[in-house]
N, C-alpha and C positions, 0 to 999 in steps of 0.2 A: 531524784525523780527526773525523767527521762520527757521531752514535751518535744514532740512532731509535728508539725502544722505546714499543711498541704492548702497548695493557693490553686484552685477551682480555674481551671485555664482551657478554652475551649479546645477539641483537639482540630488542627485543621486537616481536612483529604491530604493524602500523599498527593505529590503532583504525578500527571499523567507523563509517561518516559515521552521524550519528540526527541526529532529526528534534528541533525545539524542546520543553520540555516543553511538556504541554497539550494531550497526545492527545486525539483526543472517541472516545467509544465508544457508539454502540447497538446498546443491544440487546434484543430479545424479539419479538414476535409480531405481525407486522402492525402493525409501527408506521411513521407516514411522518414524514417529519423533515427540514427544512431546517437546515443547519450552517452556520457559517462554519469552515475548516479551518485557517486562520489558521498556513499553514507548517507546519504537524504531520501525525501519523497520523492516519487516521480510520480506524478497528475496526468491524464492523460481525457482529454474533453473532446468529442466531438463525433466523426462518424467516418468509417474506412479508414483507420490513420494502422500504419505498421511501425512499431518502435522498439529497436533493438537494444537493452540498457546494457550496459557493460559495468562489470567491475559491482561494488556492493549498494544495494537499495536499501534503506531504510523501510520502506512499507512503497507497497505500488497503488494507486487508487485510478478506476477506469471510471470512466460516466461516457453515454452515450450509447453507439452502436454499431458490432462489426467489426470492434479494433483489436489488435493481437499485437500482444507482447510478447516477448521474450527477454527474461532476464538472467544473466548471471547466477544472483544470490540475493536473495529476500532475509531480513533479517525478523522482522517484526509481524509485518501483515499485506496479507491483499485483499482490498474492499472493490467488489465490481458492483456498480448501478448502471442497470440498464441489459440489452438483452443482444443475442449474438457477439459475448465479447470472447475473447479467449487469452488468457496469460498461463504460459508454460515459464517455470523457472527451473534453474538444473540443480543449484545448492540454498539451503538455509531450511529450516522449516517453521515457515511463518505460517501463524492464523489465517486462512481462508474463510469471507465474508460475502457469500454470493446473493448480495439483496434484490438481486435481481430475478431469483430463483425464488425469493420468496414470495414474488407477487406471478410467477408461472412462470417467467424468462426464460431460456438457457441459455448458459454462459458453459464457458471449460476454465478449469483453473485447476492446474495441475503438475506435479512436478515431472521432470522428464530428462533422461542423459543427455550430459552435453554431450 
């Protein structure tokens, strides 16, 4: 006789993938700024800001208004909040999240040749 006994173990969620530590974040007013993103986030908060990301981004997240990225390589995702933003990337193909779109914003988020 053959006895199997299975122990009742909650399952827990997969963890959500992140990004290395060592996010960069800019942020404030009309500021322009070349990064390297070095596999991480890059945050970007505020209003008229230009930020050039070089090398590979983990996910890019804008808030505010007016601001334009451009990056290298998106691996994961781009979240824009907020309206008049624009993020052009040339490689990766990450999820685009335009919440800002969703409440009537326009934004641009779009891949485009280096």
């Amino acid at each position: 006789t053959c006895v199997v006994t299975l122990a009742a173990v909650p399952a827990a969620p997969a963890p959500a993938a992140q990004a290395k530590n060592g996010d960069t974040h800019v942020i404030g007013e009309g500021v322009e700024q070349t990064v390297d993103c070095n596999d991480a986030t890059l945050l970007v908060n505020g209003n008229r800001n230009v930020v050039t990301a070089l090398g590979t981004c983990y996910a890019v997240t804008v808030m505010g208004s007016g601001n334009t990225v451009v990056a290298d390589t998106v691996t994961h995702d781009i979240t824009v909040y907020g309206s008049d933003e624009t993020v052009f990337f040339h490689n990766g193909a990450p999820f685009l999240w335009d919440r800002g779109r969703e409440l009537g914003m326009v934004n641009r988020l779009q891949q485009v040749p280096a």
